[in-house]
C-alpha positions as CSV (number, residue, x, y, z in Angstrom):
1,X,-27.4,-19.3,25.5
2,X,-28.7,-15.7,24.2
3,X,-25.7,-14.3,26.9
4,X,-22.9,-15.8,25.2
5,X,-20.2,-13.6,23.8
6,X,-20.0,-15.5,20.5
7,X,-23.8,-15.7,20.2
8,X,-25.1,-12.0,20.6
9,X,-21.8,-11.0,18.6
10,X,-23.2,-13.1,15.2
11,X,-26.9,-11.9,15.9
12,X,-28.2,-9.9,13.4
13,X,-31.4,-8.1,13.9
14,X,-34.0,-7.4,11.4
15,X,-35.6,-4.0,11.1
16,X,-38.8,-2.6,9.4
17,X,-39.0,-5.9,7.7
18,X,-35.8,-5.1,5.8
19,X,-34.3,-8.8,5.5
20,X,-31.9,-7.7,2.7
21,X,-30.0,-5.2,5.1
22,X,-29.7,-7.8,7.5
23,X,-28.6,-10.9,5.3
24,X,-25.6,-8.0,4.2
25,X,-25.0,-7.3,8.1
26,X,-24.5,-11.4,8.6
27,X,-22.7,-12.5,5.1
28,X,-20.2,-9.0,6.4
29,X,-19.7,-10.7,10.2
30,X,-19.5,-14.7,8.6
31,X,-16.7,-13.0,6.7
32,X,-15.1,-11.6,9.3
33,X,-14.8,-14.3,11.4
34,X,-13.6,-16.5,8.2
35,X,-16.3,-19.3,8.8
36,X,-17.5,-18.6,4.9
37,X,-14.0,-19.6,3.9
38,X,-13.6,-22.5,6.2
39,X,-16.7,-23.9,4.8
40,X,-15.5,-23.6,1.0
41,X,-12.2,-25.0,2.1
42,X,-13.7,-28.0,4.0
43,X,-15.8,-28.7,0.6
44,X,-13.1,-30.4,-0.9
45,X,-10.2,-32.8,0.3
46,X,-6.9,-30.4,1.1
47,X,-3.7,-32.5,0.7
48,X,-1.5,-32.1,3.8
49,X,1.7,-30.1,2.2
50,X,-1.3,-28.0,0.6
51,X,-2.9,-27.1,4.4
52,X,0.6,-26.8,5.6
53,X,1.6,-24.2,2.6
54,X,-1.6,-22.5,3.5
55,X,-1.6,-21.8,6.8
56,X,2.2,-21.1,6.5
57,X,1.1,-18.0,4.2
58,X,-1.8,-17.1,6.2
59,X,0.5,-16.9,9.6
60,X,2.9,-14.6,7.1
61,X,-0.1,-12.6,6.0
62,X,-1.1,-12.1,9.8
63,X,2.4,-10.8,10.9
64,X,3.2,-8.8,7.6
65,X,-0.7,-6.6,7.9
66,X,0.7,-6.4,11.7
67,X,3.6,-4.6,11.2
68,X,2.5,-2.8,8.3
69,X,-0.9,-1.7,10.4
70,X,2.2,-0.9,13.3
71,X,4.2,1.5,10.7
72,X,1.0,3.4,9.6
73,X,-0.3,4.3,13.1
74,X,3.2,5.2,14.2
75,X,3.4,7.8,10.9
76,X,-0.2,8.5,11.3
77,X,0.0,9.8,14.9
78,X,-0.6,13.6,15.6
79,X,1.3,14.0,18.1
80,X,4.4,13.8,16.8
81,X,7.4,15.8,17.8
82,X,9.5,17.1,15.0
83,X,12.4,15.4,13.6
84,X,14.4,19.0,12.6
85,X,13.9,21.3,15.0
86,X,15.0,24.9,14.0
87,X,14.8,24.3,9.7
């Protein structure tokens, strides 16, 4: 079980005793992973056309940080030839 992708990637280590550090590392990865979120949202009943509006905005979210992470790295990027030679 200890060799499982999904297992040593949510194991957080505690060093020199300092469990504060360590509950910060895990709350950061739980977040990540949105299981913090899911477990807020599975608190209460979610009507249908609520879930359905939901993850209709979170599938929009996904593809608008997508392209806008796309533009950035493409106006980011050093090597970049330039776009008027000779002014």
């Amino acid at each position: 079980m200890a060799n499982h992708l999904r297992f040593v990637g949510r194991t957080v280590m505690v060093q020199n005793g300092n469990v504060e550090a360590a509950y910060s590392v895990l709350n950061r990865i739980l977040a990540q992973d949105g299981v913090a979120d899911a477990v807020r949202r599975s608190r209460y009943y979610e009507k249908p056309t609520r879930a359905r509006r939901r993850r209709a905005f979170e599938a929009c979210r996904r593809v608008y940080c997508a392209e806008m992470a796309r533009r950035i790295a493409f106006l980011a990027r050093s090597a970049r030839q330039d776009p008027w030679p000779g002014c």
